[in-house]
C-alpha positions as CSV (number, residue, x, y, z in Angstrom):
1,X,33.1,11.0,29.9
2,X,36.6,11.4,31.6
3,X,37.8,9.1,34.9
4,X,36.8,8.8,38.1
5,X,39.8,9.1,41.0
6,X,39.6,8.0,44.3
7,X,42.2,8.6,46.8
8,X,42.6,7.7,49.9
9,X,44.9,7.4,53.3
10,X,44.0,3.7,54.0
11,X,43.2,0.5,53.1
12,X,39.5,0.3,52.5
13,X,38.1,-2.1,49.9
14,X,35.8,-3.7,51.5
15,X,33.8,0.0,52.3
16,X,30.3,-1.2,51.4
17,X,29.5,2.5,50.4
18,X,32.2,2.9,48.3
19,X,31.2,0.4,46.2
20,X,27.8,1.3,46.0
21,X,28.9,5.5,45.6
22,X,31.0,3.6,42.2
23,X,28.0,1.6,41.1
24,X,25.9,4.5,40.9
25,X,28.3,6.1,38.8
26,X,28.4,3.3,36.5
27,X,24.8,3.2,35.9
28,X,25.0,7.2,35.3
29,X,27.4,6.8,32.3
30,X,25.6,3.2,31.4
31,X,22.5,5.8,30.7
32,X,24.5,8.3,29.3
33,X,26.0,6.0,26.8
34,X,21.9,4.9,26.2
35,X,20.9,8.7,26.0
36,X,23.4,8.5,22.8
37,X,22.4,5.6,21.4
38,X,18.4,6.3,21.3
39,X,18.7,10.0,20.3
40,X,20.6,8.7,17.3
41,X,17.7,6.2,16.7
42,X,15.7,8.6,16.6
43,X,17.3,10.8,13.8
44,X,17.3,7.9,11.9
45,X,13.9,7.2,12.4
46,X,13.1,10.9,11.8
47,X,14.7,11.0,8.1
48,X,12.7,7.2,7.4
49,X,9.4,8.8,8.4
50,X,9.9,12.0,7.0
51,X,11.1,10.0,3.6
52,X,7.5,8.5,4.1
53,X,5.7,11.1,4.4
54,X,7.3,12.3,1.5
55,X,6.5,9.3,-0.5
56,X,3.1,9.7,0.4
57,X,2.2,12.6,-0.7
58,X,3.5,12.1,-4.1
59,X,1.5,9.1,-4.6
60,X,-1.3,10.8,-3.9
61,X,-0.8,13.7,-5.8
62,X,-0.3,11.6,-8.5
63,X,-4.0,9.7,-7.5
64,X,-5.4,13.3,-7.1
65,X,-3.7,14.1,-10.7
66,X,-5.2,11.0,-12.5
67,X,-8.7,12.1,-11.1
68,X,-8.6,15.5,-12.7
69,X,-7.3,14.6,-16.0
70,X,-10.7,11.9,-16.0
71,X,-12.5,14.8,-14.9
72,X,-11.2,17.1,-17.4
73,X,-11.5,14.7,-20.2
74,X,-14.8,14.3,-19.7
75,X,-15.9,17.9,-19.8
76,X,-14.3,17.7,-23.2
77,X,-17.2,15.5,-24.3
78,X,-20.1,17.9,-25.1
79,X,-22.5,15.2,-26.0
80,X,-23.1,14.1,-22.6
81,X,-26.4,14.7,-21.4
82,X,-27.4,14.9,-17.3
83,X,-28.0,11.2,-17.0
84,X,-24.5,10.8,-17.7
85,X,-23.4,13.4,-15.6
86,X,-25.0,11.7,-12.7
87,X,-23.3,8.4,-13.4
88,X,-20.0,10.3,-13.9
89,X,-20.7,12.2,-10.7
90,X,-21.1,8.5,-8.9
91,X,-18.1,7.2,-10.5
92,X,-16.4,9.6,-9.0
93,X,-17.4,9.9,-5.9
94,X,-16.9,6.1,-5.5
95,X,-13.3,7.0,-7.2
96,X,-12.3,8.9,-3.8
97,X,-13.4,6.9,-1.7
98,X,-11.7,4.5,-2.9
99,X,-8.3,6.3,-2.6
100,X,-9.3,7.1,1.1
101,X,-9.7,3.3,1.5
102,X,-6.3,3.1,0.3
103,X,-4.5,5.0,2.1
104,X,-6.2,4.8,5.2
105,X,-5.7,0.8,5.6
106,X,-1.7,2.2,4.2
107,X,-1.5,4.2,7.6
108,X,-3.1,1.5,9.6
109,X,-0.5,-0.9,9.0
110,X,2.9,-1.6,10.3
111,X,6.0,-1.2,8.3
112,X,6.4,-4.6,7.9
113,X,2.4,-5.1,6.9
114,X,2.5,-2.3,3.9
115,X,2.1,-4.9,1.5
116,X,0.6,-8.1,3.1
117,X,-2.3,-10.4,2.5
118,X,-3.9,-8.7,5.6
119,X,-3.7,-5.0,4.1
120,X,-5.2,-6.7,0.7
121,X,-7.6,-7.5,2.3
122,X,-8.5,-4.8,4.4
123,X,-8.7,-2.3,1.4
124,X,-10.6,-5.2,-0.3
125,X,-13.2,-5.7,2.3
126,X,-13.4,-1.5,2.6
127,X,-14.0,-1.4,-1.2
128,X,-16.5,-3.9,-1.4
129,X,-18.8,-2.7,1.6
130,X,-18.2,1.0,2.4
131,X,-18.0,2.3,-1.5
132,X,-19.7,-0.5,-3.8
133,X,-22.3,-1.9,-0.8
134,X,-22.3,-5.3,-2.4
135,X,-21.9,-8.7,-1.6
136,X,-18.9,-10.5,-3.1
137,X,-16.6,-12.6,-1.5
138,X,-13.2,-11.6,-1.2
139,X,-10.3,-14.7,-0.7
140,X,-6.7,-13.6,-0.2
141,X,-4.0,-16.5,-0.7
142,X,-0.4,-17.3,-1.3
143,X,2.3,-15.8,1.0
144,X,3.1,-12.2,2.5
145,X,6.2,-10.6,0.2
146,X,8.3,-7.8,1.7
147,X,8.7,-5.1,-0.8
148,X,9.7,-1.2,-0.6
149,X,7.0,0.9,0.4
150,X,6.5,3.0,-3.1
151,X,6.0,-0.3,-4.0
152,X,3.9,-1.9,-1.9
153,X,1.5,1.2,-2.8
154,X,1.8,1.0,-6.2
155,X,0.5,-3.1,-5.5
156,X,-2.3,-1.6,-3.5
157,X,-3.6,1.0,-6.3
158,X,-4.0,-1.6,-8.6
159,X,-5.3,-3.7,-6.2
160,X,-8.2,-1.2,-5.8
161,X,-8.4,0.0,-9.5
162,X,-9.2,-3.6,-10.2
163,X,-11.5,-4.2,-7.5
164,X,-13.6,-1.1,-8.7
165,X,-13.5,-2.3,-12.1
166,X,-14.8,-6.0,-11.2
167,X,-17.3,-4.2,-8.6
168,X,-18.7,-1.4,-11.4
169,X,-19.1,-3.8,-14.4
170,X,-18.1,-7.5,-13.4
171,X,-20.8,-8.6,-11.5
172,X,-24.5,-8.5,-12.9
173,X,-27.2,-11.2,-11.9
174,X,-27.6,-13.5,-8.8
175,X,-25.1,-15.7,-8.2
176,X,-22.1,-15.7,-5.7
177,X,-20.0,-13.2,-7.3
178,X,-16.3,-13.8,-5.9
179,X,-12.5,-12.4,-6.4
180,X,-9.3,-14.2,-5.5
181,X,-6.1,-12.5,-4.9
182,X,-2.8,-14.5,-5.1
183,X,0.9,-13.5,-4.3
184,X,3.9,-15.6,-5.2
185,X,7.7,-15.1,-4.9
186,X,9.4,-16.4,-8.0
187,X,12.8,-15.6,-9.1
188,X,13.7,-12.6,-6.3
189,X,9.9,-11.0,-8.3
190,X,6.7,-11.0,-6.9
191,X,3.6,-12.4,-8.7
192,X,0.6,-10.6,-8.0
193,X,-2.3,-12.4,-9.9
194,X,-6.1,-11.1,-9.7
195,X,-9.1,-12.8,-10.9
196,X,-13.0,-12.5,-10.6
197,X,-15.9,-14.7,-11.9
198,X,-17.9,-12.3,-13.4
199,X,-18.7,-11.5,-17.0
200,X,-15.2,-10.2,-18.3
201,X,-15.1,-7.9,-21.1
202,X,-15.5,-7.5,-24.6
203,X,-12.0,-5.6,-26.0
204,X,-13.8,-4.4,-29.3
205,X,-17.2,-2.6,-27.5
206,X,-16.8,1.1,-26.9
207,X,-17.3,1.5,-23.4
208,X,-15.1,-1.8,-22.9
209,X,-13.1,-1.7,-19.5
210,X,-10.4,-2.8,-21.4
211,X,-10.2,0.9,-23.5
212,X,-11.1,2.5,-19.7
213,X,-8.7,4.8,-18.7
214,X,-8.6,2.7,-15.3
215,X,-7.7,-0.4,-17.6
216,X,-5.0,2.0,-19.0
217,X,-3.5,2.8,-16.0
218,X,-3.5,-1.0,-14.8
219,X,-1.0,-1.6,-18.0
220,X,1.4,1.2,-17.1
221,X,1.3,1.0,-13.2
222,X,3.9,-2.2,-13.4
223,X,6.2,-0.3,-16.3
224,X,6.9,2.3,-13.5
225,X,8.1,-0.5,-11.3
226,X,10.0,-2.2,-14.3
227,X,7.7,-5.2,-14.1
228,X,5.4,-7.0,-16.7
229,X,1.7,-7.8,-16.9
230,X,-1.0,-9.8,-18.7
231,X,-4.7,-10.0,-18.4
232,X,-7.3,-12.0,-20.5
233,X,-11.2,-12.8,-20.3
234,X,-11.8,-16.2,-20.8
235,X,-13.4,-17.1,-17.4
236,X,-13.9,-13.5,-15.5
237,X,-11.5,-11.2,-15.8
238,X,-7.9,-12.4,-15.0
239,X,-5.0,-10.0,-14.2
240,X,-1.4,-11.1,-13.9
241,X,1.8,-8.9,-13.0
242,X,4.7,-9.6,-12.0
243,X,7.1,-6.9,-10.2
244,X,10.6,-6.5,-8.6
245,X,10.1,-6.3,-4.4
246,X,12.7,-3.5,-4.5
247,X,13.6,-1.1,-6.3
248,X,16.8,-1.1,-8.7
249,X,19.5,1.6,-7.4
């Protein structure tokens, strides 16, 4: 920024002016100096969001790719008369809006919220009333967990693909139909553990969500993360995985 000189015939030190002629250029270079420091910021902030945006739109490309392969597989199936094109159509539908759920409660929260009991259950309570219309009570517990954002979406995908699941074929009957999310931290690994009181599901029957290509996706989402997952039927259906919060260099 170079040096400021001042030179002078006589004694004057106590020049009110002066001083306030030096302070001014103090505070220039003081802004100058913060003129440096935010711009920099704001690279850095320009590569994070533009990794995000990146990050986004491979996740949902890969959403928009698993819908096309169900779509595609079941045009293979000849046998299917219009009845069951109508409830395919609806499953569908339902499928998107699902994903536009998602993501939209993903670009509603802050950085530190994209994976949070908050954003659970704001996708939750969007699943369960804009798409599926019903009434089923939705309780969040355990404690928020920090994780990468690739992450915290992949947490959130499964989130919704077992919502839909529990919402499509769970719940039949009166009764107060109800599903309870919980998050752990155990070991440096998150727990995420789902769990719903309605009817579960027969493993053995055809059209079992357990041989659903949904069900199939909820065993290979955690292997892309490099976590582990069991689920069972003995009182609803009960879903258990358990993930790293960052991801391994």
């Amino acid at each position: 920024f170079g040096t400021i000189c001042v030179l002078d015939d006589k004694t004057n030190f106590d020049n009110e002016l002066h001083h306030e002629i030096l302070e001014h250029f103090k505070n220039v270079v003081q802004q100058d100096f913060q003129s440096i420091i935010e711009k920099e910021e704001l690279k850095l902030l320009n590569v994070h969001n533009s990794l995000a945006v990146k990050e986004t739109f491979h996740r949902m490309k890969n959403q928009i790719a698993a819908i096309h392969s169900t779509v595609q597989l079941q045009i293979l199936e000849d046998y299917i008369d219009a009845n069951d094109y109508k409830i395919f159509l609806d499953s569908l539908n339902k499928k998107l809006k699902t994903i536009l759920s998602l993501h939209d409660s993903m670009y509603n929260c802050s950085e530190e919220e994209a994976y949070s009991l908050k954003c659970i259950r704001d996708v939750g309570t969007k699943i369960i009333e804009s798409v599926f219309n019903q009434d089923v009570e939705l309780i969040c517990e355990g404690q928020d967990v920090h994780l990468d954002p690739h992450i915290a979406l992949i947490v959130l995908t499964v989130f919704s693909e077992l919502a839909t699941n529990s919402l499509k074929h769970a719940f039949v009957g009166k009764g107060k139909h109800r599903i309870t999310v919980r998050n752990t931290l155990q070991n440096g690994n998150m727990v995420f553990v789902y769990q719903d009181n309605g009817i579960g599901f027969n493993p053995h029957a055809k059209n079992s969500r357990h041989r659903s290509l949904g069900m199939s996706l909820l065993s290979s989402y955690p292997m892309l993360i490099g976590g582990s997952f069991t689920m069972n039927s003995e009182n609803g259906f009960y879903y258990k995985m358990t993930i790293p919060t960052k991801t391994a260099l």
